[in-house]
C-alpha positions as CSV (number, residue, x, y, z in Angstrom):
1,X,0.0,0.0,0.0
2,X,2.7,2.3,1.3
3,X,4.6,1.5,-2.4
4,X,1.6,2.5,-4.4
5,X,1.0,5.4,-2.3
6,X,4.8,6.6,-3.3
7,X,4.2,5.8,-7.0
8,X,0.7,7.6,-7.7
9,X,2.9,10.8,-5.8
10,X,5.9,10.3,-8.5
11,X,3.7,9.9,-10.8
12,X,1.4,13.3,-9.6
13,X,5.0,15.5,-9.1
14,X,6.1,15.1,-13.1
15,X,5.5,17.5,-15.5
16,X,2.2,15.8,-16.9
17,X,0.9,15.0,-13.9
18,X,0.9,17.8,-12.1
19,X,-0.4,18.9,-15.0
20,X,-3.8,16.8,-14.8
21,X,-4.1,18.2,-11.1
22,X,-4.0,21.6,-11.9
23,X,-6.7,21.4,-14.7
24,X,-9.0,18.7,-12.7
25,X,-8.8,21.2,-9.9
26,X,-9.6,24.5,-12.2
27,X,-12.8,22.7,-13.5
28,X,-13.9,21.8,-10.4
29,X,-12.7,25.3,-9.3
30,X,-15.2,26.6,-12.5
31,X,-17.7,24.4,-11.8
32,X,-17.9,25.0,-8.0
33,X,-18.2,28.6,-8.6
34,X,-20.2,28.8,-11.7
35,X,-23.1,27.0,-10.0
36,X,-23.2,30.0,-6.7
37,X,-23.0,32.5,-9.5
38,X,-25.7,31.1,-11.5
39,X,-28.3,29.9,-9.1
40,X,-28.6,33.8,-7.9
41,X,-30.2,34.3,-11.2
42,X,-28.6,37.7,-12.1
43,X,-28.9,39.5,-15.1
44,X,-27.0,37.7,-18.0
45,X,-24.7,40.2,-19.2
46,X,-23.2,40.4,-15.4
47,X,-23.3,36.9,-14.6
48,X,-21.8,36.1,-17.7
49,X,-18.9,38.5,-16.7
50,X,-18.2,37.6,-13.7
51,X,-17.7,33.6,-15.1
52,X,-15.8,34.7,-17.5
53,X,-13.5,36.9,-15.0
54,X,-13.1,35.0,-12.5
55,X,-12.8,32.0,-14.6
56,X,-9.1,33.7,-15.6
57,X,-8.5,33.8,-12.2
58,X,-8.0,30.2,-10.4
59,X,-8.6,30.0,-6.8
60,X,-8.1,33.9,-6.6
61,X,-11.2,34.6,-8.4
62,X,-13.1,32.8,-5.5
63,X,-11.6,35.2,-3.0
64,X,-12.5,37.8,-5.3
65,X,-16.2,37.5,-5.7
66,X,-16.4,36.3,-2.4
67,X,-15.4,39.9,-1.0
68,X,-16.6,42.0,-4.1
69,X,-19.4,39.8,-5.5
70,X,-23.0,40.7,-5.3
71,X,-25.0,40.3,-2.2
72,X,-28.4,40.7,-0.6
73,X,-28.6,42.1,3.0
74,X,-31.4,40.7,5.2
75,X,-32.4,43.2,7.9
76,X,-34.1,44.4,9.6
77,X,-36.7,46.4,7.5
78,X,-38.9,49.1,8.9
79,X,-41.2,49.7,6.3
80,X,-43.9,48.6,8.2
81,X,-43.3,52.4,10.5
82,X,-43.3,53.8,6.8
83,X,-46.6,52.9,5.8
84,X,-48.6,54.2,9.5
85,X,-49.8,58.0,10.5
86,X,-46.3,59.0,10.7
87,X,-46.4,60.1,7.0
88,X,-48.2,63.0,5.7
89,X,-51.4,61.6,3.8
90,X,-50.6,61.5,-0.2
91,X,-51.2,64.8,-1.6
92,X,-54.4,65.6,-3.8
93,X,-52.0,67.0,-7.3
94,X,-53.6,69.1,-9.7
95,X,-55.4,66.4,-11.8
96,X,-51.8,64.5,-12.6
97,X,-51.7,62.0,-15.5
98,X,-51.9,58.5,-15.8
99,X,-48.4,58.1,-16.3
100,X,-47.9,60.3,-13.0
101,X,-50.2,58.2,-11.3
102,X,-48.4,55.3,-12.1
103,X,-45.0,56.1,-11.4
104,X,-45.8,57.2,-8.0
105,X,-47.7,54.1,-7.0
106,X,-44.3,52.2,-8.5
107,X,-42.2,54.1,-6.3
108,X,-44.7,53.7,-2.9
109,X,-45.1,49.7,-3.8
110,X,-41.3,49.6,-4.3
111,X,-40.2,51.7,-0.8
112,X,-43.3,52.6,1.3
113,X,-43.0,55.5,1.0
114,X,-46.2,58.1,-0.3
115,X,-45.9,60.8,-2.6
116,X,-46.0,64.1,-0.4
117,X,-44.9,67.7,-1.1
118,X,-42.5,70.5,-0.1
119,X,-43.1,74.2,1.1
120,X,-39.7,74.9,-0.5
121,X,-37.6,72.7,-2.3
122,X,-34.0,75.2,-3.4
123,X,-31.2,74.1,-6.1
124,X,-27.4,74.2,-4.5
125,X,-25.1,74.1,-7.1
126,X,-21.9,73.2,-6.2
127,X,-20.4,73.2,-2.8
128,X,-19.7,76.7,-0.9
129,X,-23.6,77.4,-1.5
130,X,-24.5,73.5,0.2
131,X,-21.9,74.1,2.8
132,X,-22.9,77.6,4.0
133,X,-26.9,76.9,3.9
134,X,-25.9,73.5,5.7
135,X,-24.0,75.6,8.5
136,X,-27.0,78.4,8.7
137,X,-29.3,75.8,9.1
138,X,-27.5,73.7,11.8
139,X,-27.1,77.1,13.9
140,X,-31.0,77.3,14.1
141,X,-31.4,73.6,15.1
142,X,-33.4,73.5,18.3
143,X,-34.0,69.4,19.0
144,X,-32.1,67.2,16.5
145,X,-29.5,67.2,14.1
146,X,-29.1,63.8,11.9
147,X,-26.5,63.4,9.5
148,X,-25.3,60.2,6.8
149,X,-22.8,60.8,4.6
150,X,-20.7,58.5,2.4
151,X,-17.7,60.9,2.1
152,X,-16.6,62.8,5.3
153,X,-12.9,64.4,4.7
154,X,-11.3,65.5,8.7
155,X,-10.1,68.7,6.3
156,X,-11.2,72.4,6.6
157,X,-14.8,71.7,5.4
158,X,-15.0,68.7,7.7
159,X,-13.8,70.6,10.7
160,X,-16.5,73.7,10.3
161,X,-19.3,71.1,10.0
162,X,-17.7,69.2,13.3
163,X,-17.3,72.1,15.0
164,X,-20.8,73.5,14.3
165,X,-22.2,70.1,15.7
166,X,-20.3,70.2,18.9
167,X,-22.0,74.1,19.5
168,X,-25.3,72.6,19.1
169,X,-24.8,69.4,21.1
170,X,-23.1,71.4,24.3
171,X,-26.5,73.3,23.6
172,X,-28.5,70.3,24.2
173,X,-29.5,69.5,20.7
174,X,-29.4,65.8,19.9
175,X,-26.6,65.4,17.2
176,X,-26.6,62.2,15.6
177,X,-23.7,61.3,12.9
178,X,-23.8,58.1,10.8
179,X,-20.7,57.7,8.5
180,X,-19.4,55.7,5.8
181,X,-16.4,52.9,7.0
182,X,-14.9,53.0,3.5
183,X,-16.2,56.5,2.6
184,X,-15.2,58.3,5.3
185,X,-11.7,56.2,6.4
186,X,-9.9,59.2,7.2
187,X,-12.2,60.2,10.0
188,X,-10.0,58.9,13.6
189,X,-12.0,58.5,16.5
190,X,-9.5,61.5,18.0
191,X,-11.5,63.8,15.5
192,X,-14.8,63.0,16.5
193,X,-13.9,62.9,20.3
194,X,-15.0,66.4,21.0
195,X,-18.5,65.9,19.1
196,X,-18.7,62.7,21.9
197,X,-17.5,64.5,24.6
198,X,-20.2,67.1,23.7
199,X,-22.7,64.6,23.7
200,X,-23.3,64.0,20.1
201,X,-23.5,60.0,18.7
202,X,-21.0,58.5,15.8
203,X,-21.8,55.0,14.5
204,X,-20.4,53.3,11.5
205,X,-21.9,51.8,8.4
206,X,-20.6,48.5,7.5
207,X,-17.3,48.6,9.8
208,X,-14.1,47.0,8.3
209,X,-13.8,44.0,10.9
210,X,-13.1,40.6,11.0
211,X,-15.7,38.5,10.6
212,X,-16.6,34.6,10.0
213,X,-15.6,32.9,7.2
214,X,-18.8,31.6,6.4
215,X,-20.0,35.4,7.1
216,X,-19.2,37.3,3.7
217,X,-17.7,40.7,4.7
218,X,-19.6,43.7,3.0
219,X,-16.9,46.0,1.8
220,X,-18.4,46.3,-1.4
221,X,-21.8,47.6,0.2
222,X,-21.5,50.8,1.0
223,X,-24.3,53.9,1.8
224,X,-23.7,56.1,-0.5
225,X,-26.5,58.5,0.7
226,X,-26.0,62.3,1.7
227,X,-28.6,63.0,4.1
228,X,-29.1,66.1,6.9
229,X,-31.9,66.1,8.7
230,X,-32.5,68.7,11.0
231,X,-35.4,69.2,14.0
232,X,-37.8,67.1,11.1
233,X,-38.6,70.4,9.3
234,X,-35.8,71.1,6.9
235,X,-33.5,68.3,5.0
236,X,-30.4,68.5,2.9
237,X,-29.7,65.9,0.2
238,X,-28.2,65.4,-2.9
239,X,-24.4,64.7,-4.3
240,X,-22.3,66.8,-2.6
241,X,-20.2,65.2,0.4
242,X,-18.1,66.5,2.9
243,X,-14.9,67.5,1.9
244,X,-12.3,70.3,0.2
245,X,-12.4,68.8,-2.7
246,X,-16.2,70.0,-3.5
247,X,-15.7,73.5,-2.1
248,X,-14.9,75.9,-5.7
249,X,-13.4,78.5,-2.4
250,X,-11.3,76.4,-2.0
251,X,-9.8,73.9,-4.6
252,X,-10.0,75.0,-8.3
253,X,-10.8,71.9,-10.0
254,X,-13.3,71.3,-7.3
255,X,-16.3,68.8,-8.6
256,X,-19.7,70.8,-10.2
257,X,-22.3,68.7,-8.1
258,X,-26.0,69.3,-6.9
259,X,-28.0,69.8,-3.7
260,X,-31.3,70.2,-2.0
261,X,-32.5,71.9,0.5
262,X,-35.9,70.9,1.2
263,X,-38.9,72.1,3.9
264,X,-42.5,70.7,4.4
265,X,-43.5,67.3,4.9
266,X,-41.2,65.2,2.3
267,X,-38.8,65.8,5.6
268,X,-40.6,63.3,7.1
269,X,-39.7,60.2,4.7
270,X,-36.2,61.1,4.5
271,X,-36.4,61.3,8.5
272,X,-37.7,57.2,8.2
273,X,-34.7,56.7,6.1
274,X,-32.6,57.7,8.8
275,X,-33.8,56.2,11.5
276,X,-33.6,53.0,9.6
277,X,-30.2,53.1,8.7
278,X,-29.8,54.6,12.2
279,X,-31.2,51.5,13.2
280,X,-29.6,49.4,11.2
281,X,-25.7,50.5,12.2
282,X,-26.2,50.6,15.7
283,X,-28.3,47.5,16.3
284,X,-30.3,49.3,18.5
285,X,-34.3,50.0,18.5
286,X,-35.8,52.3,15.8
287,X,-35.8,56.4,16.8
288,X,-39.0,57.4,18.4
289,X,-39.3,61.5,18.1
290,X,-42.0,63.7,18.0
291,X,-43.5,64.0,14.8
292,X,-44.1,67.9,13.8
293,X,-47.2,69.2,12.6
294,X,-48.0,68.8,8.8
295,X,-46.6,71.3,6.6
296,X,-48.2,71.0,3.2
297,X,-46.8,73.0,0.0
298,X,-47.0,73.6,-3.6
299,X,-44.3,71.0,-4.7
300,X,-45.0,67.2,-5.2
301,X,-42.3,65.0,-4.0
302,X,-41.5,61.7,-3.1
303,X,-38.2,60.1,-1.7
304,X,-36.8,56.8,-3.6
305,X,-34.8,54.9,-1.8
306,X,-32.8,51.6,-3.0
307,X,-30.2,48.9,-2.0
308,X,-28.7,45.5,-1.7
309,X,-31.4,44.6,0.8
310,X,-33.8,45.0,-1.9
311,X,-34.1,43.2,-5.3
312,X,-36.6,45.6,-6.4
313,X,-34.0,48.2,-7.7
314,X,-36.3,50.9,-7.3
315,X,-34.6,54.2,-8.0
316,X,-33.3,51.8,-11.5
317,X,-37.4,51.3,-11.7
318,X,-38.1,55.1,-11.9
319,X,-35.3,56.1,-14.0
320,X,-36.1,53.4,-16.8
321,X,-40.3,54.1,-15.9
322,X,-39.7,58.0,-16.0
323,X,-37.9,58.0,-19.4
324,X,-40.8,55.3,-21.0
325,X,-43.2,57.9,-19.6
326,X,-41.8,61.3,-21.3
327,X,-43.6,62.8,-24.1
328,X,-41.1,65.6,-25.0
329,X,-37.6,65.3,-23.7
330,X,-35.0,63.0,-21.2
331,X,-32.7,65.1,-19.9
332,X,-29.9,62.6,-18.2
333,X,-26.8,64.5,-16.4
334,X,-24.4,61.5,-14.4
335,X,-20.9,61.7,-13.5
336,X,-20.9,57.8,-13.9
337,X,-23.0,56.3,-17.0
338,X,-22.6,52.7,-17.0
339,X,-26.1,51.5,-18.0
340,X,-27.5,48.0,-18.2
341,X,-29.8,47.0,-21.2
342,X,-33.2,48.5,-19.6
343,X,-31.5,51.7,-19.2
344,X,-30.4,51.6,-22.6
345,X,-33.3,50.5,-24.4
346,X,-35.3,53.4,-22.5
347,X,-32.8,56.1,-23.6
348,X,-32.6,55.0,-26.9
349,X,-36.3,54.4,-28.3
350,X,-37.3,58.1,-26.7
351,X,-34.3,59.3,-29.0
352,X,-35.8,57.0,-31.7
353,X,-39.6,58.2,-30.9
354,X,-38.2,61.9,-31.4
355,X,-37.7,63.5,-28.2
356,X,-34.6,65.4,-27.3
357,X,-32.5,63.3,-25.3
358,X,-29.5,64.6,-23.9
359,X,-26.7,62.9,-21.9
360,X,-24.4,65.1,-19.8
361,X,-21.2,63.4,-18.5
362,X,-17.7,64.6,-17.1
363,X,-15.2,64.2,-20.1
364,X,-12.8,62.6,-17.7
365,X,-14.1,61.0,-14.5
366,X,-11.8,60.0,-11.4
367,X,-11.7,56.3,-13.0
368,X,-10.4,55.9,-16.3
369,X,-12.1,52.3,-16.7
370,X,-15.3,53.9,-16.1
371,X,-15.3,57.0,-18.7
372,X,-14.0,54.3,-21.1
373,X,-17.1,52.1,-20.2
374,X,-19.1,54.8,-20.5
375,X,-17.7,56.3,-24.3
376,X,-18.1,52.2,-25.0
377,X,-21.9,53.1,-25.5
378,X,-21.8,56.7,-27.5
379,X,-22.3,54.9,-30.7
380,X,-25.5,53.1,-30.0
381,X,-26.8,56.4,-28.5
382,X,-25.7,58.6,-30.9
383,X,-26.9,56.5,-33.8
384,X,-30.4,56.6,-32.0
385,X,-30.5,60.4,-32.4
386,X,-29.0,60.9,-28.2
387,X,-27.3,64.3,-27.9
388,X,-23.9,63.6,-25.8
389,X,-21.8,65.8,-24.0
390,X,-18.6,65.8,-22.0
391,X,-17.9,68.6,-19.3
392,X,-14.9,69.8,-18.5
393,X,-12.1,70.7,-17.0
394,X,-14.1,70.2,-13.7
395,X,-15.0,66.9,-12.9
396,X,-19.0,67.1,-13.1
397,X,-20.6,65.0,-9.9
398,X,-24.3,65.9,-10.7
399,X,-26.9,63.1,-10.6
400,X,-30.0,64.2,-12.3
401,X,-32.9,63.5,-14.5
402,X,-35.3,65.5,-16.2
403,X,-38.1,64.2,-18.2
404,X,-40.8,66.8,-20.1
405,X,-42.5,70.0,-18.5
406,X,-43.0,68.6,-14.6
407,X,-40.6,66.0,-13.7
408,X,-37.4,65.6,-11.8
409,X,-35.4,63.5,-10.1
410,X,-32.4,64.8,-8.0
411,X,-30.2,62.3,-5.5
412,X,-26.9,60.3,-4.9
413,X,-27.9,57.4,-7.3
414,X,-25.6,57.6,-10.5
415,X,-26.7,55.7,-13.8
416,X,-25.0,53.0,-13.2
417,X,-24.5,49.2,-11.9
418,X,-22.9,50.0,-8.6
419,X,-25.7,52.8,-7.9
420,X,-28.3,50.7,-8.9
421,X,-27.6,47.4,-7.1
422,X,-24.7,47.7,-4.5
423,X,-24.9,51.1,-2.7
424,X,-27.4,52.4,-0.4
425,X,-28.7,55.5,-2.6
426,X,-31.5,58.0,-2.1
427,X,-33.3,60.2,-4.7
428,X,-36.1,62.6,-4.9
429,X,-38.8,62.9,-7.8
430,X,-40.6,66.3,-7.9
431,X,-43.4,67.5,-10.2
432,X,-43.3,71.3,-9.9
433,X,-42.6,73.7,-13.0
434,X,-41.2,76.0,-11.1
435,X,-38.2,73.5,-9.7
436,X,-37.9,71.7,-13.1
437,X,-37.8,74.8,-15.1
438,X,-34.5,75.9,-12.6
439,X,-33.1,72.7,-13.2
440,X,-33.6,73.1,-17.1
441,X,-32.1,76.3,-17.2
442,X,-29.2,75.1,-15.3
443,X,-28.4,72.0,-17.3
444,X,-29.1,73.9,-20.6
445,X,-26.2,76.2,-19.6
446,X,-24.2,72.8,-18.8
447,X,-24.6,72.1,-22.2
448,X,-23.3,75.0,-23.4
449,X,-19.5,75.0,-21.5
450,X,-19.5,71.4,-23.0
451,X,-18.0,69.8,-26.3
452,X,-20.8,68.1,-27.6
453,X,-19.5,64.2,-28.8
454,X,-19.8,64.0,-32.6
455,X,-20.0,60.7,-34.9
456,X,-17.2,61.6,-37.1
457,X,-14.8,62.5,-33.4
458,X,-11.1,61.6,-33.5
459,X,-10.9,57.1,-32.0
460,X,-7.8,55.9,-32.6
461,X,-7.9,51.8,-32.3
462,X,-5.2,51.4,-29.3
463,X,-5.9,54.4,-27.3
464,X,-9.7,54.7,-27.5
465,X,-11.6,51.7,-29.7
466,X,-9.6,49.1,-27.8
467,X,-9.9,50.1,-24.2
468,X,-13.5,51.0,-24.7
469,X,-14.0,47.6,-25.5
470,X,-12.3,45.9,-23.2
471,X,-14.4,48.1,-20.5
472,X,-17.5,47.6,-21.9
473,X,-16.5,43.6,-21.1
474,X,-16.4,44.7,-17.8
475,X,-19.0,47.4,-17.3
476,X,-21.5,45.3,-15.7
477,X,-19.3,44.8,-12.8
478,X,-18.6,48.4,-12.4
């Protein structure tokens, strides 16, 4: 036994043989992982990609999707709070159409959460105008200041915000912070000591820790959500994080984003999306506070939220459903365009149908992969009749939509993969002429510092065709 044992090893340790190890153990390596990739019945093009990927990468590719694969999140949901009194009773409208109707029913069954309106609902382009109406409105907080953010820098714009926190919490105001792990790594607990010594709360979303093998860690799962709630009567939302990098005062090249600043009832669903992450981070029972009196207004808005512990992809939903319904024009600005084939068909049968269509995106974005991903898909849209333009120098970080005469939709989602199925996003759609005809006016002069992409542009094959290409191979695990 011990002889035959001894020759099947010599036998293993030559040339062929180790050989016909290494390729039985890569098929059942492929086979292994093919079958968990495929039995969570993902779209094609992705699950296709990732095989294909990781099928290139023996033994490493398991490690690979095991950290950055997809995954679903099973908590705790609260939905059930979103649904009660708590929310301001859908408002009347002014006789909205059937396509209205049904978009907003879409978004309730996806989220919970009703259609309501705002007293106010103000545009804050780029990031001194956020940052100062943030600050004003923190200095007038009375009971509660909430706060998620994916990005918090400890840098000049960081500090101001700290220190404005610490004033109120020594004041007695309840300051509640909820940051990023990932987002916000720079952020040492020595910073955010004298917001806790003042009284003021810090948890983490998603901490980097050790965890159980057969527990898969959630690095790739990230809230991506900008959200300020303060006393439950004015909010702050949008794209803009916290950082020197999106303050024009203080950086040059800083990134062209959008904000909100909202008042009136909508307040109220972003509160619920706080206290459920709140919630959620901390493990600890859901907020109760008092709930202010109703505060109805002129503007129609409801709050999308989406994320990995949903399939239902909802902001993805009401981009695709919002573009299907438009009669006139789609409007798309995104500082990240990697669509999937709903997203694409949408955009380009409203070109097709003759509406004017116009993409806005940054002619360079902080990942090279991704603007290549993203050029990878000019031709089909421009052959449809899309109008595509790049913005530059700046980097643009704005993530809107604008479809027709009444309807927009303003948030933290991108148009792409990651936004749509990994990260914790939140959106708001309006219908009110007087916000969408801002926001037209404001894109429209977008459109005018841009170079507008043409069919006849400059592509040589190695330094544009190819790597377009290859990133398109990749785009749906961007």
């Amino acid at each position: 036994m011990t002889e035959g044992l001894q020759q099947l090893w010599r036998e293993l340790v030559t040339y062929d043989g180790l050989a016909w190890v290494l390729v039985a153990g890569w098929a059942v390596y492929v086979v292994w992982l093919g079958l968990w990739i495929v039995l969570q019945k993902r779209e094609p093009a992705a699950t296709l990609s990732w095989l294909i990927s990781l099928a290139a990468l023996p033994y490493v590719g398991f490690l690979v999707y095991y950290v950055f694969g997809p995954q679903r999140i099973h908590r705790q949901r609260l939905r059930r709070i979103r649904s009660r009194a708590d929310l301001p009773p859908a408002p009347p409208g002014s006789d909205p159409t059937p396509e209205a109707l049904e978009l907003a029913r879409l978004a309730q069954g996806c989220t919970g959460l009703p259609p309501t309106t705002a007293v106010r609902a103000t545009l804050l382009v780029d990031g001194a105008a956020k940052y100062d109406a943030l600050l004003a409105a923190i200095a007038e907080a009375r009971e509660h200041v909430h706060l998620e953010y994916y990005i918090y820098e400890p840098d000049r714009t960081g500090t101001a915000l700290r220190d404005a926190l610490v004033e109120r919490a020594r004041a007695g105001v309840a300051v509640r912070l909820l940051l990023d792990a990932v987002g916000s790594k720079r952020v040492s607990r020595r910073f955010l000591q004298p917001l806790v010594d003042a009284g003021g709360e810090v948890a983490w979303f998603h901490p980097l820790k050790l965890r159980w093998f057969w527990k898969r860690p959630w690095l790739n799962l990230r809230t991506h959500r900008k959200i300020v709630v303060i006393d439950g009567q004015t909010c702050f939302t949008g794209g803009i994080n916290i950082t020197d990098e999106q303050d024009e005062r203080l950086s040059e090249d800083a990134y062209r984003d959008l904000h909100l600043c909202l008042e009136g009832d909508v307040v109220r669903s972003l509160q619920l999306v706080f206290i459920e992450d709140w919630a959620y981070a901390t493990g600890r029972p859901p907020l109760r506070l008092p709930v202010p009196p109703p505060r109805p207004g002129p503007v129609v808005a409801q709050v999308l939220v989406s994320g990995p512990d949903s399939p239902l992809e909802t902001i993805h939903r009401l981009h695709v459903g919002a573009i299907h319904a438009a009669r006139e024009r789609v409007w798309l600005v995104t500082p990240y365009f990697v669509p999937g084939e709903a997203a694409m068909m949408s955009l380009t049968s409203a070109a097709l149908g003759g509406l004017d269509v116009r993409l806005l995106v940054p002619k360079m974005s902080d990942s090279r992969l991704v603007t290549y991903a993203a050029r990878s898909y000019f031709d089909e849209l421009l052959s449809a009749g899309v109008r595509i333009y790049e913005y530059g120098p700046r980097l643009l970080h704005t993530k809107a939509l604008l479809c027709d005469d009444d309807l927009a939709i303003v948030g933290s989602a991108n148009f792409d993969h990651r936004s749509f199925r990994l990260n914790f996003e939140v959106s708001v759609l309006f219908r009110d002429g007087g916000l969408h005809d801002r926001l037209a006016a404001l894109i429209e002069a977008e459109c005018g510092r841009c170079v507008r992409v043409r069919d006849d542009r400059d592509r040589p094959l190695w330094r544009s065709r190819v790597p377009e290409a290859l990133a398109r191979l990749v785009s749906p695990l961007l």
